[in-house]
C-alpha positions in Angstrom: 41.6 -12.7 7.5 45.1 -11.9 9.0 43.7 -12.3 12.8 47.8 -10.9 14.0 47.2 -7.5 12.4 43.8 -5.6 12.9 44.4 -2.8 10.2 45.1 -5.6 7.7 41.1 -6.7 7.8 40.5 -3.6 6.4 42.5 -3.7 3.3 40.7 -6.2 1.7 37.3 -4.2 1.9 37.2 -1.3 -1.0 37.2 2.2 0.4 34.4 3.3 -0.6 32.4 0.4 1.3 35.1 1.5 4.3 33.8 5.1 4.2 30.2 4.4 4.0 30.7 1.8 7.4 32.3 4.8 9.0 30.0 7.6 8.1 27.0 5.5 9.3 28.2 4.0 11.9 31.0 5.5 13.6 28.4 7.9 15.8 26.5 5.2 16.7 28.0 2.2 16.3 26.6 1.0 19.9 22.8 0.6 18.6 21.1 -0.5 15.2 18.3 1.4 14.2 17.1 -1.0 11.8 16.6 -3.7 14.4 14.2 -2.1 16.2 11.9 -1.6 13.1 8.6 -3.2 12.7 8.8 -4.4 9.4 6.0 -2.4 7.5 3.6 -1.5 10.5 3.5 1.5 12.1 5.8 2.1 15.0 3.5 2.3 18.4 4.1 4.0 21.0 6.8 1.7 23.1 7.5 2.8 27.1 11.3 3.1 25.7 10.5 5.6 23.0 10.4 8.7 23.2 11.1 9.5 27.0 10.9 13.5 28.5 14.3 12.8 29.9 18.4 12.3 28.4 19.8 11.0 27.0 17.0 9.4 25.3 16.3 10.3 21.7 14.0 9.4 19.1 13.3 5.4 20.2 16.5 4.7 21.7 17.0 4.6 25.3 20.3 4.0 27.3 17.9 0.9 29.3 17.6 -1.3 25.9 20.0 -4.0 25.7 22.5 -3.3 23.0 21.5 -5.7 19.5 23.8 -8.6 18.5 25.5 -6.7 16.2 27.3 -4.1 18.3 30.4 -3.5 19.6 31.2 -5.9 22.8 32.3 -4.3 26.1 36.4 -3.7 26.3 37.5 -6.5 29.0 38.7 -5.5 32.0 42.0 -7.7 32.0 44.6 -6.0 31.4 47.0 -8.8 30.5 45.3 -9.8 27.5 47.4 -11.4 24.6 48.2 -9.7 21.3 46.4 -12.9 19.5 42.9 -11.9 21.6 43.2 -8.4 21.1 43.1 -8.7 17.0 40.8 -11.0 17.5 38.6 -8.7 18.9 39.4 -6.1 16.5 38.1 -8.3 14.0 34.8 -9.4 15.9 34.2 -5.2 15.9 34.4 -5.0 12.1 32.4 -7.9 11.6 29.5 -6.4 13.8 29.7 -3.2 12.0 29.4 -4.7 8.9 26.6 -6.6 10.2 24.5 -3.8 11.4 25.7 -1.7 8.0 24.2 -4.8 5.9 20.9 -4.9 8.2 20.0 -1.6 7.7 20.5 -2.0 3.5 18.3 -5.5 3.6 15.7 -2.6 5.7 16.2 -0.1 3.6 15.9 -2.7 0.4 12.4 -4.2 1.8 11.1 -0.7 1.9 12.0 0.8 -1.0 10.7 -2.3 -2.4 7.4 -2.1 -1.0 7.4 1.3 -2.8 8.2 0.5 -6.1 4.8 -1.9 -6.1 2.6 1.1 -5.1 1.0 2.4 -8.5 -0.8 5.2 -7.1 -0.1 8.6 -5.7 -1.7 8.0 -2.7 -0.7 4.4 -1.7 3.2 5.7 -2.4 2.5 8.4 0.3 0.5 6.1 2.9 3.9 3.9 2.4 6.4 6.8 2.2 4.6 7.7 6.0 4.8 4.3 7.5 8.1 3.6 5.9 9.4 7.1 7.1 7.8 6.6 10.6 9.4 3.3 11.4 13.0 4.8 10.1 12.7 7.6 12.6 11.1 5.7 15.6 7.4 8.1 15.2 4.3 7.1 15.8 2.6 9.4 13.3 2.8 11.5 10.3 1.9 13.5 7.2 3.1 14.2 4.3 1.6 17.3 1.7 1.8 17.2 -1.8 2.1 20.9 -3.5 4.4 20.8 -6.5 6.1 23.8 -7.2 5.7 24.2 -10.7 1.4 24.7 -9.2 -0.1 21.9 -12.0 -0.8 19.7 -8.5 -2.4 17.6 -7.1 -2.1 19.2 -4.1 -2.9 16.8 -0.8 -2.5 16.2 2.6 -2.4 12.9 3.8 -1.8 11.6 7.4 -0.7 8.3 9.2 -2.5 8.0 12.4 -4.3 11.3 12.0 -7.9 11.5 11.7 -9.5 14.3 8.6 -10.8 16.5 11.7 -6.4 16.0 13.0 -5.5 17.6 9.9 -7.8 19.9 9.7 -6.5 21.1 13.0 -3.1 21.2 11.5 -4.2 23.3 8.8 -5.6 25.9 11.0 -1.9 26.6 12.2 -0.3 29.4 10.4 1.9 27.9 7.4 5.0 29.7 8.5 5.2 28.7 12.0 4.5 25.0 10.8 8.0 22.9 9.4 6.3 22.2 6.1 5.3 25.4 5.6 8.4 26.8 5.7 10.0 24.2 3.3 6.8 24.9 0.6 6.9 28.3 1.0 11.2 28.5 1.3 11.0 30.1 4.0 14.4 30.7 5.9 15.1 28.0 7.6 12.9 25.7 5.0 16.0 24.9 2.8 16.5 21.1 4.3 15.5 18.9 7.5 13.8 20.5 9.9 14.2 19.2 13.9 11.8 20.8 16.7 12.7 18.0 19.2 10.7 19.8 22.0 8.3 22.1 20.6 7.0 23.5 23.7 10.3 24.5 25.4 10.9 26.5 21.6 10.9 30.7 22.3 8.1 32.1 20.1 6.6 29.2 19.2 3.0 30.2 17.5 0.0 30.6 20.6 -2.1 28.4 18.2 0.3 25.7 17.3 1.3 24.9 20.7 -2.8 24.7 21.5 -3.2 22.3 18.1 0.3 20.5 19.3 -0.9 20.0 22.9 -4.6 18.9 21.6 -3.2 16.1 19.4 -0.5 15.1 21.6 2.6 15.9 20.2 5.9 17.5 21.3 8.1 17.3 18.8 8.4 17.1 14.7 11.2 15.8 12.0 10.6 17.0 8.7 11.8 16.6 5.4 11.3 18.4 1.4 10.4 16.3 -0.9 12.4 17.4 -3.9 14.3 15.9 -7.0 16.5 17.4 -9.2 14.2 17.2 -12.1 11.0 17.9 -10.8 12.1 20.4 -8.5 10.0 20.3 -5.0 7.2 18.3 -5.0 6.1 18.9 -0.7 6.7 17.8 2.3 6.7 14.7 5.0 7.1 15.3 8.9 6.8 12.4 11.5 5.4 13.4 14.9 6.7 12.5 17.9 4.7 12.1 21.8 6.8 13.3 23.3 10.1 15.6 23.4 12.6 13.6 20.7 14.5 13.4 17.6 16.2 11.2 15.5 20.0 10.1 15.9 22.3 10.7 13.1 22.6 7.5 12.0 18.6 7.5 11.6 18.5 10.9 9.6 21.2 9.1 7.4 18.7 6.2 6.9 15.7 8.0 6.3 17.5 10.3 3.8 18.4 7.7 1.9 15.0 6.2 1.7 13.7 9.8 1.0 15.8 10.2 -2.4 14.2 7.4 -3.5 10.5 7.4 -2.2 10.9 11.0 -4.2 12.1 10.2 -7.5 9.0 7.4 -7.3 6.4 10.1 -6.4 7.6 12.5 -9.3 6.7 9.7 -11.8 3.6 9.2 -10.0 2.7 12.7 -10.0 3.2 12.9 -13.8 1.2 10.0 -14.6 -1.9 11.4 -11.7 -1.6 14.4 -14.2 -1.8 12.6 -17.5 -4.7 10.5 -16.3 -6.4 13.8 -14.8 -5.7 15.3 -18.5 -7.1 12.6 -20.6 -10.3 12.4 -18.3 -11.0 16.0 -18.9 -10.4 15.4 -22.8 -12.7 12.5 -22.9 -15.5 14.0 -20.5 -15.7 17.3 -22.5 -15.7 15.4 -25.9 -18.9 14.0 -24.2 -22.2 15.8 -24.0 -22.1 18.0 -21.0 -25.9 18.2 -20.4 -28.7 15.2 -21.7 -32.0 17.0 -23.6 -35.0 17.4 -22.3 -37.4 16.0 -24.2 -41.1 15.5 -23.5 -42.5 11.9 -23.3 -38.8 10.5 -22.3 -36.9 11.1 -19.1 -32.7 10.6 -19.6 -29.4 9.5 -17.4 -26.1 8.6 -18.1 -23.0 7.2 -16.5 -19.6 7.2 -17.7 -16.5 6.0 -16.0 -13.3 6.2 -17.4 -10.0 4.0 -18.0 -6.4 5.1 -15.9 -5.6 5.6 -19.7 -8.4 6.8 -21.2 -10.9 4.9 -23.4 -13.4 5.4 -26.7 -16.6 4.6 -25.1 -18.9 7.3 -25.8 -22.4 8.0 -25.7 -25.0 10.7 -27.4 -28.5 12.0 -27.2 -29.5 14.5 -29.6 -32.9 16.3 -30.3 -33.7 15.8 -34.2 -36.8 17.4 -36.2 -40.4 16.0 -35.5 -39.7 15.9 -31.9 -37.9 12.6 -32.2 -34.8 12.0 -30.6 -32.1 10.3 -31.6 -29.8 7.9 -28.9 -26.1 6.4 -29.7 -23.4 4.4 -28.0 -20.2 2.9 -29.3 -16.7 2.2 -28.4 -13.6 2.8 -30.7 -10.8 0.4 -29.9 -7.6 1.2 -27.9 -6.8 3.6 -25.6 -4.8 6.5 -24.8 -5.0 10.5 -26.2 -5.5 8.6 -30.1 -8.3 6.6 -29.0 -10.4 9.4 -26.8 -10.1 11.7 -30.2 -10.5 9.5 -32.3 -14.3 8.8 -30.4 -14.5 12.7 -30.7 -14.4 12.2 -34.5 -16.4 9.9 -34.6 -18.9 11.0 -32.2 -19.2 14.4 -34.1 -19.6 12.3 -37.6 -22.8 10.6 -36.5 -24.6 14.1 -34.9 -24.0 15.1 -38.7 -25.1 11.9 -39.8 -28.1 11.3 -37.3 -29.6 15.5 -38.3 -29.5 14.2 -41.7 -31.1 10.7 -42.2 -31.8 9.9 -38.8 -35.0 8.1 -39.1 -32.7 5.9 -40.8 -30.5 4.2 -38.4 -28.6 1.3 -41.0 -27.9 4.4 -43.4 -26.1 6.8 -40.2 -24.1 3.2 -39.4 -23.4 2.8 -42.8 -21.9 6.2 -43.6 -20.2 6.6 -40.6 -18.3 3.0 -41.3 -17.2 4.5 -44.8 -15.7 7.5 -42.9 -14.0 5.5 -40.8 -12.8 3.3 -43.4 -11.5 6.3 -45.7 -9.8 8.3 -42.3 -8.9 5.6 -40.2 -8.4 2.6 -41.9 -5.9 0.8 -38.7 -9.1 1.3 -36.5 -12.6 -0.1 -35.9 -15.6 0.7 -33.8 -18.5 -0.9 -32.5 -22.4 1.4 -32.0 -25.2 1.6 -31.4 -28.1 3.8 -32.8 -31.7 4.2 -31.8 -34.0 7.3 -33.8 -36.5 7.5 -30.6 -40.1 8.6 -30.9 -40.9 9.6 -27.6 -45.1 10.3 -28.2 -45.0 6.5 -29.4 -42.9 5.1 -27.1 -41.3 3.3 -30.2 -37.2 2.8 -31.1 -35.8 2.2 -34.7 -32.2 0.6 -34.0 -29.4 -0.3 -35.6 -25.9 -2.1 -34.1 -22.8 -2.7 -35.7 -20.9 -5.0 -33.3 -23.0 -3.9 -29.7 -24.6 -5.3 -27.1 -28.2 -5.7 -27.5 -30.1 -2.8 -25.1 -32.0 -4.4 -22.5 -35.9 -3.2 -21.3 -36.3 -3.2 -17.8 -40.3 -3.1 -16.7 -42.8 -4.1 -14.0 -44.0 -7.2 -16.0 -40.5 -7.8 -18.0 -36.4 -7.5 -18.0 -35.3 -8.5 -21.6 -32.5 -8.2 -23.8 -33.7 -6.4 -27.0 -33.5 -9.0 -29.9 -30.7 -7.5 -32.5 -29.5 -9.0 -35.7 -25.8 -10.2 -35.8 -23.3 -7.6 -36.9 -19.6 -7.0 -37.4 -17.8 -3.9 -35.9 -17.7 -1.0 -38.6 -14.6 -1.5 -40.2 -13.9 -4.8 -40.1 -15.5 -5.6 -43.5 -15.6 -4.2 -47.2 -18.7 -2.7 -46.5 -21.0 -3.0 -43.2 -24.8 -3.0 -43.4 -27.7 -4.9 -41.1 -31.0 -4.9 -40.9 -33.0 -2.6 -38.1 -35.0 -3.4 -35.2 -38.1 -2.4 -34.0 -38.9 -1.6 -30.1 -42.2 -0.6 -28.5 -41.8 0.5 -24.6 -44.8 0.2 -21.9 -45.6 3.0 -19.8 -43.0 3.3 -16.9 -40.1 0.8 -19.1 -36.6 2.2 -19.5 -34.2 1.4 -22.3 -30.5 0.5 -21.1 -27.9 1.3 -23.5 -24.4 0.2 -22.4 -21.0 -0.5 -23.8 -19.2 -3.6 -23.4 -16.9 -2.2 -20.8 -19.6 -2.7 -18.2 -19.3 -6.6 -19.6 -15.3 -6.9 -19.8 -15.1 -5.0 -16.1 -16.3 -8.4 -14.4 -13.7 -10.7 -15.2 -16.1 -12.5 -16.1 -16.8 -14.7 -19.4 -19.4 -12.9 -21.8 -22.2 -15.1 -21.1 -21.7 -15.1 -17.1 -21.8 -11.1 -17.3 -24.3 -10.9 -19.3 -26.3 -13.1 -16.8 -25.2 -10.6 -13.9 -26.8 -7.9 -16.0 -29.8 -9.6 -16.0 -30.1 -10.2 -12.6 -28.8 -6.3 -11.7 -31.9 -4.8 -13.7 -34.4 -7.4 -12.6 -33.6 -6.4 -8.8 -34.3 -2.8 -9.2 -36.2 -1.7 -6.8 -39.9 -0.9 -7.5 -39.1 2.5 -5.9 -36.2 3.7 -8.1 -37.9 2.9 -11.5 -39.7 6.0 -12.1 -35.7 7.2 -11.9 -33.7 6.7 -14.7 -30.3 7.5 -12.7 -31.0 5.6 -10.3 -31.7 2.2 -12.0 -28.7 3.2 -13.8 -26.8 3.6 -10.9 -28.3 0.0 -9.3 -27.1 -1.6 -12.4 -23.8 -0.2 -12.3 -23.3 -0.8 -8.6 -24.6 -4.5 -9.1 -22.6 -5.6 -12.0 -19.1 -3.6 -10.7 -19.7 -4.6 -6.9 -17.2 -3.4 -4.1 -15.6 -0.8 -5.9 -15.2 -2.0 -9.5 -16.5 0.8 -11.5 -14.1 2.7 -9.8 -11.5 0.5 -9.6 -8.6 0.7 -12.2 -9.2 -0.5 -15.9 -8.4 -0.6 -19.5 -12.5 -1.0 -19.8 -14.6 2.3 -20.0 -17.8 1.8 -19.1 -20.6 3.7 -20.4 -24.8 3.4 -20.2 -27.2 5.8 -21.2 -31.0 4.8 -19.7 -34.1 6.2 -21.5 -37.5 6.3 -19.3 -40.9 6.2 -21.6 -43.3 8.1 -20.0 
């Protein structure tokens, strides 16, 4: 660097990186912004934030030293030396640069931390905090109402309680800034500042009341919108007290906010696909069990992010019996939820006619599966129930043995050894025989319940045994509810609800 000529430093840096230290920095080159951010933890509520009085804005007050990075005071000699003075020109460029490359490392952590959220509402938790550490706020929220009106529509806050937004929401829309940029409302076309809401003429009676009950005096908000997607909602940060964020802060958090969007439209597509494929798969499923005397039913389904093949059926057949199923088709996605819709509606047909036969349904629905899907197999399970008898004629093709929970025993059902229909020539296995006490349930389940642990095969199928043998003697005569125990004891802390390629499916029957 040619210390003897200052404008000379700056020929070696490209213009455009020349432009972009300018426009950032030239209003405020005396503070960094991104130094005074928390790394990923909400900003608190510092004495030098948000003061009532100037020139104090939006964290930054004229008390707080000046970072490392800034521009050092002009001396006061006046005989200084041509040598010191480019010298010092070249310290300035050098701090500028600094702060310019501190706030891209920030802005590079945070977008980071975005990219590994997976869901729609972990991306706007860390779009708040993110957006609230930019902008020197203490608190936040963000609502979700894409424009195109296929949702999901929320409201989300950052150091807001449920009964804080509800508050909020009680607030006429078009005297609130997101409101205005949902509804495009004039003034709602970009950023809106209200750096001292209760100084604002004909500010709403009932927001000031809401603003002055949560403790706020001032708002920044932003649209959330992308080219493609169109608008998608809104995010505003709340300030304590009367503030608002510099320029080189809006700068920042604009930047952050093209991104975060584009990352929330491909979230919101996939929330959508997943919401689709769960309906698909939960009407392809029976939507009420039959009542049947002698027999009480329950069933529990949860569903994969991509949607599974687990199913389950219970179907009336003549001479009062009934007739129980379970099976699971491999894969997943839209192919593999209709392809258990097939599949499922091939054994009713199956089960009306030559139910009391459970190898012959399992044998003809492997030959249609064979002929119409030959790249595919399928595990089940079939049981032709008489409930006056209390007695079960079952077949499996690949399943997990049923297990009887009772007062006086927990047992898995002994089955024969079968292969999956469809992986051989042709599939057939002998039947089983169950008789029920009084008071026992039947557990049907799919193997997703097994896989969900993490656990190897005979390790989960240990926890199941231990989940039904701990029901409590006061939820047996409840079918749900010892299905519900199970589930909750095998998929602890969230598990059955917890993401997963696994479906998980069980169907209880309680004898009488």
């Amino acid at each position: 660097m040619d210390t003897r000529n200052p404008s000379r430093t700056m020929l070696d840096i490209p213009s455009r990186v020349r432009v972009h230290v300018e426009t950032l920095l030239a209003p405020q080159n005396d503070m960094g912004v991104c130094d005074a951010i928390e790394q990923y933890a909400p900003v608190g509520k510092p004495d030098v934030m948000n003061a009532p009085h100037l020139p104090k804005v939006a964290g930054i007050d004229s008390t707080v030293p000046s970072p490392a990075h800034t521009v050092a005071p002009t001396p006061a000699a006046t005989g200084v030396s041509s040598a010191t003075s480019s010298t010092g020109a070249g310290a300035v460029l050098q701090d500028r640069l600094a702060g310019w490359v501190s706030d891209l490392t920030t802005l590079h952590e945070l977008t980071e931390r975005l990219a590994r959220t997976a869901t729609l509402s972990d991306a706007l938790q860390e779009l708040l905090r993110a957006g609230a550490a930019l902008v020197g706020a203490r608190r936040g929220l963000v609502v979700m109402e894409p424009g195109d009106g296929l949702g999901p529509d929320t409201t989300i806050g950052l150091g807001l309680a449920r009964a804080d937004l509800g508050h909020i929401e009680t607030v006429p829309r078009s005297s609130m800034s997101y409101g205005k940029i949902l509804d495009g409302l004039p003034g709602g076309e970009g950023e809106i500042t209200q750096p001292d809401l209760f100084s604002e003429d004909g500010l709403d009676p009932r927001h000031r009341e809401v603003a002055a009950r949560l403790g706020y005096a001032a708002s920044y908000a932003l649209p959330l919108t992308t080219e493609a997607a169109g608008r998608l909602g809104a995010a505003v940060w709340l300030y304590d007290e009367p503030a608002e964020p510099v320029e080189r802060q809006r700068h920042l958090i604009g930047l952050y906010a093209r991104y975060a969007t584009e990352h929330l439209a491909r979230l919101v597509e996939l929330e959508r696909t997943r919401a689709c494929v769960t309906t698909i798969s939960e009407e392809l499923l029976p939507p009420r069990l039959p009542r049947v005397s002698g027999v009480q039913l329950a069933a529990r389904h949860r569903t994969g992010p991509r949607g599974g093949g687990d199913w389950y059926d219970a179907l009336p057949l003549p001479d009062a019996a009934l007739g129980l199923a379970v099976g699971s088709v491999t894969g997943s996605g839209p192919s593999a939820v209709a392809a258990m819709g097939r599949l499922r509606a091939s054994l009713r047909a199956y089960a009306v006619m030559e139910g009391e036969d459970p190898v012959a349904v399992l044998s003809d629905l492997e030959l249609l599966l064979r002929l119409t899907e030959p790249a595919r197999s399928a595990t089940a399970l079939f049981a032709y129930c008489e409930p006056a008898l209390r007695k079960l004629t079952l077949a499996g093709a690949g399943h997990s043995p049923p297990l009887v929970i009772g007062a006086r025993r927990t047992e898995f059902v002994e089955t024969s050894l079968s292969a999956p229909l469809g992986m051989l020539a042709c599939w057939e296995a002998p039947s089983v025989e169950l008789t029920a006490g009084p008071g026992e349930t039947v557990l049907l389940y799919t193997d997703g319940l097994l896989h969900r642990t993490g656990d190897p095969m005979d390790r989960a199928f240990a926890r199941l045994h231990a989940a039904a043998a701990s029901v409590p003697r006061a939820l047996r005569e409840d079918p749900g509810a010892i299905a519900d125990h199970v589930l909750r004891s095998v998929l602890p802390d969230g598990l059955d609800e917890a993401d997963s390629e696994e479906d998980v499916v069980l169907l209880a029957a309680r004898f009488e």
